[in-house]
PQR file of N, CA, C, O and H, with PARSE charges and radii, in Angstrom:
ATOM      1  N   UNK A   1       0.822  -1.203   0.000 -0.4000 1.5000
ATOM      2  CA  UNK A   1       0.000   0.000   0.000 -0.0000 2.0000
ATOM      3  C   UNK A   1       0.862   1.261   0.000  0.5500 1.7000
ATOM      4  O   UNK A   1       0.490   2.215  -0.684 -0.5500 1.4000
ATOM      5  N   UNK A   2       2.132   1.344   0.811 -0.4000 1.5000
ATOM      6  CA  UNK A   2       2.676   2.245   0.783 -0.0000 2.0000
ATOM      7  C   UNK A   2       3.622   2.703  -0.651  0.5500 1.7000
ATOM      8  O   UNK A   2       4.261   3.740  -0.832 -0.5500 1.4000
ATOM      9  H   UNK A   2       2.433   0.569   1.366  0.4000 1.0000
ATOM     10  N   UNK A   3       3.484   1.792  -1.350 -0.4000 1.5000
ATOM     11  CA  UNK A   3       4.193   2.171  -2.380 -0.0000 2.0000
ATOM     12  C   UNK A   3       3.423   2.537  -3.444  0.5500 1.7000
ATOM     13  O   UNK A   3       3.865   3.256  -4.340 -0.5500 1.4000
ATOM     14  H   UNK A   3       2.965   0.950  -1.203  0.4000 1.0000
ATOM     15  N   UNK A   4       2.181   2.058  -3.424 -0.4000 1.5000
ATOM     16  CA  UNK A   4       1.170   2.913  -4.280 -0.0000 2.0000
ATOM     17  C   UNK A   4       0.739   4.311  -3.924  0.5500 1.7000
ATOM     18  O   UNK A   4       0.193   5.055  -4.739 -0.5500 1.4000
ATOM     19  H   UNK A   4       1.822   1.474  -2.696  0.4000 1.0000
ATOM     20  N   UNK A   5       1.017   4.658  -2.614 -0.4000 1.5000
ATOM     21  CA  UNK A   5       0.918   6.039  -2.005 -0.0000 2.0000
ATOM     22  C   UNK A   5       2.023   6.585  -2.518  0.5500 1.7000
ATOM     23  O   UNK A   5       1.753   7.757  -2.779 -0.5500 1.4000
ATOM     24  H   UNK A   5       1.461   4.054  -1.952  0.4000 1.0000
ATOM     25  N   UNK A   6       3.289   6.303  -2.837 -0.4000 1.5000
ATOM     26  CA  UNK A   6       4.675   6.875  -3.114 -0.0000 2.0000
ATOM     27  C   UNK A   6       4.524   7.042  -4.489  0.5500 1.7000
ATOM     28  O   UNK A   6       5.259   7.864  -5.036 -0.5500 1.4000
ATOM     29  H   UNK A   6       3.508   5.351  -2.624  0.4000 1.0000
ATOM     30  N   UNK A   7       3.652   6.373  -5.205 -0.4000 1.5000
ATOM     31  CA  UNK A   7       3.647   6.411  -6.792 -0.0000 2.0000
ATOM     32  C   UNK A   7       2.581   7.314  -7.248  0.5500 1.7000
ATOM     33  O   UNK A   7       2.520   7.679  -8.422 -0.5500 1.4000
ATOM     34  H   UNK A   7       3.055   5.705  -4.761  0.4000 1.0000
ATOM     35  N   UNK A   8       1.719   7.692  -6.328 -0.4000 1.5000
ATOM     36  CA  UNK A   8       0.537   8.209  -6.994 -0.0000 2.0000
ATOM     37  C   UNK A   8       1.306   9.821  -6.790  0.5500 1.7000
ATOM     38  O   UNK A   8       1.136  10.692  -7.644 -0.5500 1.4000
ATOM     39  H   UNK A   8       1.769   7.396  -5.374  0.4000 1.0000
ATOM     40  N   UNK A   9       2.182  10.068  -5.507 -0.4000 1.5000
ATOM     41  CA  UNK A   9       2.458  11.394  -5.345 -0.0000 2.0000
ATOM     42  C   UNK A   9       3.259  11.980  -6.361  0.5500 1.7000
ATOM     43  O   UNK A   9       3.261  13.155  -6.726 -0.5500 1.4000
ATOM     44  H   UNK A   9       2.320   9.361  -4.813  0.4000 1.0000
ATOM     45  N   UNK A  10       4.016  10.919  -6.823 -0.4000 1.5000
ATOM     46  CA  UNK A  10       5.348  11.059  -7.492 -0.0000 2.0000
ATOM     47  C   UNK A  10       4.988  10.790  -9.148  0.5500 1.7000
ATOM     48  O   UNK A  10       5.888  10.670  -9.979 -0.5500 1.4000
ATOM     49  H   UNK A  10       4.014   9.964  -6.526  0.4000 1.0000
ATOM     50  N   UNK A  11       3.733  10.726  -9.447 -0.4000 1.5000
ATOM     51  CA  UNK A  11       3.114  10.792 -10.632 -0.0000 2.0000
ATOM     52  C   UNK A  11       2.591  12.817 -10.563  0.5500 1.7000
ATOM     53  O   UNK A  11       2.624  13.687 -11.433 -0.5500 1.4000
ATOM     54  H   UNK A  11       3.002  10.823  -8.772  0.4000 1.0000
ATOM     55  N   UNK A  12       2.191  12.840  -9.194 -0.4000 1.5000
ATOM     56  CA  UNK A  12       1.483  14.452  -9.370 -0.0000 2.0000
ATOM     57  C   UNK A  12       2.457  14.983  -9.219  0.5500 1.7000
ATOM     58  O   UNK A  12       2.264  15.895 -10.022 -0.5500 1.4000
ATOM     59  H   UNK A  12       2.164  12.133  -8.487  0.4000 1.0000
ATOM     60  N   UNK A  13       3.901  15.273  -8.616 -0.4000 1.5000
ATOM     61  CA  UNK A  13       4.622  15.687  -8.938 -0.0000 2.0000
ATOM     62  C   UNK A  13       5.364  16.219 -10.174  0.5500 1.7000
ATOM     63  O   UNK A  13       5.618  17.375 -10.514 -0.5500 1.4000
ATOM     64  H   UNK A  13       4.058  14.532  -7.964  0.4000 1.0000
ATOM     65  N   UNK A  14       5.687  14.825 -10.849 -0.4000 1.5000
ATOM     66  CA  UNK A  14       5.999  14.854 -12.583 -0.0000 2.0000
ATOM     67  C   UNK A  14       4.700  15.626 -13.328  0.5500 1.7000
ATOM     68  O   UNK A  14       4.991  16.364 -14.270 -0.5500 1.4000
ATOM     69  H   UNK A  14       5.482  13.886 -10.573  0.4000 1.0000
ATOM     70  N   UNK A  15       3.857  15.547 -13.106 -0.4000 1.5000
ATOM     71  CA  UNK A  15       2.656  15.982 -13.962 -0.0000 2.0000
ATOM     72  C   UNK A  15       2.500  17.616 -13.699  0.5500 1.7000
ATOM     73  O   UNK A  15       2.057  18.473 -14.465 -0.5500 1.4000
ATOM     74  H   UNK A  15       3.621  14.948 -12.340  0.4000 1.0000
ATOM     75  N   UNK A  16       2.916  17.722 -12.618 -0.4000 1.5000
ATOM     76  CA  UNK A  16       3.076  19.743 -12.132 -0.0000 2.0000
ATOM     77  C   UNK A  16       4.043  20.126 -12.713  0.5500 1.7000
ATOM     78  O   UNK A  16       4.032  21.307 -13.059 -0.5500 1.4000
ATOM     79  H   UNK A  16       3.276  17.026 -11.996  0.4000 1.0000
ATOM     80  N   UNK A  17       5.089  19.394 -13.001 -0.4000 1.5000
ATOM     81  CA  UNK A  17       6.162  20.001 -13.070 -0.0000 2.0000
ATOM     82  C   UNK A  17       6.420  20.145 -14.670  0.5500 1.7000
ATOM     83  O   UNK A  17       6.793  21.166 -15.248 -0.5500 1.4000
ATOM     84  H   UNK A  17       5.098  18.434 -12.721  0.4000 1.0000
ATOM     85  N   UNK A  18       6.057  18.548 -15.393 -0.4000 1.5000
ATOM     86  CA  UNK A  18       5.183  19.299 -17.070 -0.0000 2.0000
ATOM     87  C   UNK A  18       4.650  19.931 -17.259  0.5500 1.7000
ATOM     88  O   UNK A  18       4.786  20.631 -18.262 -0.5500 1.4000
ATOM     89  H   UNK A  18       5.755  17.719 -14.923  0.4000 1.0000
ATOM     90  N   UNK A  19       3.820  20.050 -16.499 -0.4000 1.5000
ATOM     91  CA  UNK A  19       2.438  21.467 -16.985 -0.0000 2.0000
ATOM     92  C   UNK A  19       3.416  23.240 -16.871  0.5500 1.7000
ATOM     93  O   UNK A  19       3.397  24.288 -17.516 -0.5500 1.4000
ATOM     94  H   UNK A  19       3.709  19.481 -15.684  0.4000 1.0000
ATOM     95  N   UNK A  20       4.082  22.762 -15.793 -0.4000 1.5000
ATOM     96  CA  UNK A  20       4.519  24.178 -15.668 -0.0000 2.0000
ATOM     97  C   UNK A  20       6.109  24.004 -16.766  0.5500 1.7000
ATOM     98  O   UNK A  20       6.903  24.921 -16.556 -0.5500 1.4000
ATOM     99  H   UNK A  20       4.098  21.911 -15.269  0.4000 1.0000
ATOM    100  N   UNK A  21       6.395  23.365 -17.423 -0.4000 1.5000
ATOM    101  CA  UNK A  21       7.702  23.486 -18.413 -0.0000 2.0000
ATOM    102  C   UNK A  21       6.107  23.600 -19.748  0.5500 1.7000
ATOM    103  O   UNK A  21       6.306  24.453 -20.613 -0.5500 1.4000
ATOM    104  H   UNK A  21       5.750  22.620 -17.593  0.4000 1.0000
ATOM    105  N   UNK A  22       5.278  23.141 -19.824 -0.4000 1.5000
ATOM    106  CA  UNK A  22       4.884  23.429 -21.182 -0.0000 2.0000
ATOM    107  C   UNK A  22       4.158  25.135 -21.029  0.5500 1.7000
ATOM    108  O   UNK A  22       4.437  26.101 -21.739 -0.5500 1.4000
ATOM    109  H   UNK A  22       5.116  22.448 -19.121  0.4000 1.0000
ATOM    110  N   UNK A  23       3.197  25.089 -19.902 -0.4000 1.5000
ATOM    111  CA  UNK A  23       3.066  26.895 -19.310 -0.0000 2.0000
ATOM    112  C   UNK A  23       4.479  27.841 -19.502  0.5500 1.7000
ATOM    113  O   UNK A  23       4.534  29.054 -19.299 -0.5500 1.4000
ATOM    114  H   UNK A  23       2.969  24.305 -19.325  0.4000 1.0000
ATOM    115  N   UNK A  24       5.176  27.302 -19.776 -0.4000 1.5000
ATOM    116  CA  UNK A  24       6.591  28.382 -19.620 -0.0000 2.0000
ATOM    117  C   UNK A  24       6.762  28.665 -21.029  0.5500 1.7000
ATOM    118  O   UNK A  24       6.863  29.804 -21.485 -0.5500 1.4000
ATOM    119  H   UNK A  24       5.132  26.316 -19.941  0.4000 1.0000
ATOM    120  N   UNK A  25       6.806  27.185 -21.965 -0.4000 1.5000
ATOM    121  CA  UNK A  25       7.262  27.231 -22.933 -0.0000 2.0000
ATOM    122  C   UNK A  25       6.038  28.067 -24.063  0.5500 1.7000
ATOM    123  O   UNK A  25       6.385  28.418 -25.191 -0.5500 1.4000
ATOM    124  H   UNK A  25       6.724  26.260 -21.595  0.4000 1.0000
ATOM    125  N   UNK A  26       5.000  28.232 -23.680 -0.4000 1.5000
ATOM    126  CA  UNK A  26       3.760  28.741 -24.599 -0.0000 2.0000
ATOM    127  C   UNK A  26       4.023  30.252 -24.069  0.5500 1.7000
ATOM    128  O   UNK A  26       3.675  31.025 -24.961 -0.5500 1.4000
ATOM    129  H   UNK A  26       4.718  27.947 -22.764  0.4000 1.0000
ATOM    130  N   UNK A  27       4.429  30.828 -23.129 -0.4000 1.5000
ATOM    131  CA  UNK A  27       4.322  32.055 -22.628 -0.0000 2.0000
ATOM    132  C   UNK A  27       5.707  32.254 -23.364  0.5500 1.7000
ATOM    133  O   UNK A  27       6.031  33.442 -23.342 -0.5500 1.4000
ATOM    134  H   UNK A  27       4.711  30.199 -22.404  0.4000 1.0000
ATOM    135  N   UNK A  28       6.431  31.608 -23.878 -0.4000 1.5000
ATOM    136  CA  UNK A  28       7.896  31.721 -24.547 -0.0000 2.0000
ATOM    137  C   UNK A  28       8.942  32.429 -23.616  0.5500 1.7000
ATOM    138  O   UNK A  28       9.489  33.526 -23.730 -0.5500 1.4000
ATOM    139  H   UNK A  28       6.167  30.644 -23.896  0.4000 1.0000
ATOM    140  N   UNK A  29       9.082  31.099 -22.309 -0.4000 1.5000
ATOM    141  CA  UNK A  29      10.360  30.604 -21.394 -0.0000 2.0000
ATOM    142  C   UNK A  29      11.397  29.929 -21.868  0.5500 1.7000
ATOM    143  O   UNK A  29      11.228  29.030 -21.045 -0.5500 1.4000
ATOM    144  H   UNK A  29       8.637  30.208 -22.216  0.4000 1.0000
ATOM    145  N   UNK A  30      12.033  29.678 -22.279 -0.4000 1.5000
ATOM    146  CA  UNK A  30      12.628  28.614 -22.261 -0.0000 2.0000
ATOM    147  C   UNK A  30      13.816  28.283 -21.454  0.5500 1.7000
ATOM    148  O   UNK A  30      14.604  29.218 -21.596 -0.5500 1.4000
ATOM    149  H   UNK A  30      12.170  30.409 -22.948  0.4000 1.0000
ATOM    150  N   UNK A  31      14.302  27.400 -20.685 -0.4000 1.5000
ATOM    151  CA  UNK A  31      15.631  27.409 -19.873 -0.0000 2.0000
ATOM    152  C   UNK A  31      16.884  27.300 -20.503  0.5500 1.7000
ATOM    153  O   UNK A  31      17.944  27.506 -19.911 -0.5500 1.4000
ATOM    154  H   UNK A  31      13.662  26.641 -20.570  0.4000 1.0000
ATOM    155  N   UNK A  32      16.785  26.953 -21.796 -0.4000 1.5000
ATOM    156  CA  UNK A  32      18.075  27.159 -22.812 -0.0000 2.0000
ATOM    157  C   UNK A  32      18.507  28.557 -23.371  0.5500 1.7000
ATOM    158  O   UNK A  32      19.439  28.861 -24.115 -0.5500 1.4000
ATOM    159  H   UNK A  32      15.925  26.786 -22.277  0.4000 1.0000
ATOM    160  N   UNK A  33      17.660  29.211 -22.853 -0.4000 1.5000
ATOM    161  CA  UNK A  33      17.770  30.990 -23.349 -0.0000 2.0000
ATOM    162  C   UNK A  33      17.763  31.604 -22.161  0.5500 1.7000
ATOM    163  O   UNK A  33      17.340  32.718 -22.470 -0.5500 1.4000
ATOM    164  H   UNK A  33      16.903  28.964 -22.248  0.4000 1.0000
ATOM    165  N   UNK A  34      17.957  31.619 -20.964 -0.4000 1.5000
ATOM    166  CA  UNK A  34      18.352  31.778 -19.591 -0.0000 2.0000
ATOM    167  C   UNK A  34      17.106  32.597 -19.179  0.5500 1.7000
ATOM    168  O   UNK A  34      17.200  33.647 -18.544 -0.5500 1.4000
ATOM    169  H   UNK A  34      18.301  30.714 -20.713  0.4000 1.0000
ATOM    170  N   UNK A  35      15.639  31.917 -19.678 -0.4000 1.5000
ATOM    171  CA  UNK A  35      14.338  32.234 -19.136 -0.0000 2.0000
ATOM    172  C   UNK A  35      13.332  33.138 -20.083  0.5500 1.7000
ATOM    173  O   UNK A  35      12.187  33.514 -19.832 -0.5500 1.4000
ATOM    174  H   UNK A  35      15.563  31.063 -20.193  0.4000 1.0000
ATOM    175  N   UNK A  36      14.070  33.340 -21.146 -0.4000 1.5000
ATOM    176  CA  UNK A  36      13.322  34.415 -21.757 -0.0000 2.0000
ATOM    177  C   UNK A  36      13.806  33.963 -23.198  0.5500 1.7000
ATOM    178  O   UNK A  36      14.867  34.237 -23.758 -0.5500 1.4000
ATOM    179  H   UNK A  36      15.000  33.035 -21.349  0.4000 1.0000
ATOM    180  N   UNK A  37      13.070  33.433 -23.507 -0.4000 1.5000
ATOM    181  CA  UNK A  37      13.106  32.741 -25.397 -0.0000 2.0000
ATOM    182  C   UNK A  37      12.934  33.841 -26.262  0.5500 1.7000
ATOM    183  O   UNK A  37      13.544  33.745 -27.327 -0.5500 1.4000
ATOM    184  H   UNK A  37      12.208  33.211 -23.052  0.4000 1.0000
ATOM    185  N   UNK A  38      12.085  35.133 -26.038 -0.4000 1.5000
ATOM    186  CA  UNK A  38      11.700  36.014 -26.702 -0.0000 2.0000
ATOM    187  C   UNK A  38      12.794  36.796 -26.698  0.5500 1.7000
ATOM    188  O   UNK A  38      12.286  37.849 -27.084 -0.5500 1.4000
ATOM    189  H   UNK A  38      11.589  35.210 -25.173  0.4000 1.0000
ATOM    190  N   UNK A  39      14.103  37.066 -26.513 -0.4000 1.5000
ATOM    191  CA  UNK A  39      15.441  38.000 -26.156 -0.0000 2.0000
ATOM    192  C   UNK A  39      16.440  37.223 -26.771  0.5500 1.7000
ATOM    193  O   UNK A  39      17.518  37.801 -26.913 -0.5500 1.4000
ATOM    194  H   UNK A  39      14.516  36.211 -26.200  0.4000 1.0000
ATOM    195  N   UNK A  40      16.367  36.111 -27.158 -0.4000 1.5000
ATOM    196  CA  UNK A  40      17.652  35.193 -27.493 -0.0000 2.0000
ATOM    197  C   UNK A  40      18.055  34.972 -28.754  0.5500 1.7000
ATOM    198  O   UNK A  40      18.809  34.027 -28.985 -0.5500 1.4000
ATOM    199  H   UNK A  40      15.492  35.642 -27.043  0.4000 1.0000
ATOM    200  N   UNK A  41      17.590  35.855 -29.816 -0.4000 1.5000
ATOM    201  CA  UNK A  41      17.888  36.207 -31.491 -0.0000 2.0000
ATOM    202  C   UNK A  41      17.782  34.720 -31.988  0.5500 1.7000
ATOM    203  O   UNK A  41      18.604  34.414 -32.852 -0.5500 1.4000
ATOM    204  H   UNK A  41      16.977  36.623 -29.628  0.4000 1.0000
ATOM    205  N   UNK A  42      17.118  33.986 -31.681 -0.4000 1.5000
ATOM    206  CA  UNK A  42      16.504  32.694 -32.364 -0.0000 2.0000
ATOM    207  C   UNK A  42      17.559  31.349 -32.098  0.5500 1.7000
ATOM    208  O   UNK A  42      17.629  30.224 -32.593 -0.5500 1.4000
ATOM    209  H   UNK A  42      16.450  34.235 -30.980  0.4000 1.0000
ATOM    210  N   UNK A  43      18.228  31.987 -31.192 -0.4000 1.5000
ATOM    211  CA  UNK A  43      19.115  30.437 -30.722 -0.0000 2.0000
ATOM    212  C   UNK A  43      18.295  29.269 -30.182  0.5500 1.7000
ATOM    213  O   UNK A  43      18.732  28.118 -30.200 -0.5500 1.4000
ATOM    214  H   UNK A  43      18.171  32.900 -30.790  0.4000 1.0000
ATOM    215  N   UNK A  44      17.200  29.569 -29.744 -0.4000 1.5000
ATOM    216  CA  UNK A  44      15.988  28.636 -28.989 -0.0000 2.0000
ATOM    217  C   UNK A  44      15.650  27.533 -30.059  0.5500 1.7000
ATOM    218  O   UNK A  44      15.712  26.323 -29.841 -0.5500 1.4000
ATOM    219  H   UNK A  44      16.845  30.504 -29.730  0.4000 1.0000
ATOM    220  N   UNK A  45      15.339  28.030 -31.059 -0.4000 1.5000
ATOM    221  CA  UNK A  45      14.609  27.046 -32.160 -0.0000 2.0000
ATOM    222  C   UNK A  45      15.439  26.265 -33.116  0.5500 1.7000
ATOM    223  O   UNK A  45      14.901  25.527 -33.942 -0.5500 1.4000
ATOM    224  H   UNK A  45      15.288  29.013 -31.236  0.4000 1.0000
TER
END
């Protein structure tokens, strides 16, 4: 039981933490352009 408790958290974890890399990336974040994709003369793409 306890390890299905460890898996279900650690599924919502991963799943927050996609949502907020694809939220970043549509607002045009990216962490390869040191946060700001829109400033980086097209090295991002």
């Amino acid at each position: 039981m306890g390890t299905a408790i460890v898996l279900v958290v650690l599924a919502g974890v991963v799943g927050l933490v996609i949502r907020s890399m694809v939220k970043d990336k549509k607002s045009g974040k990216s962490l390869q352009c040191g946060q700001d994709c829109k400033n980086c003369s097209g090295h991002c793409h």
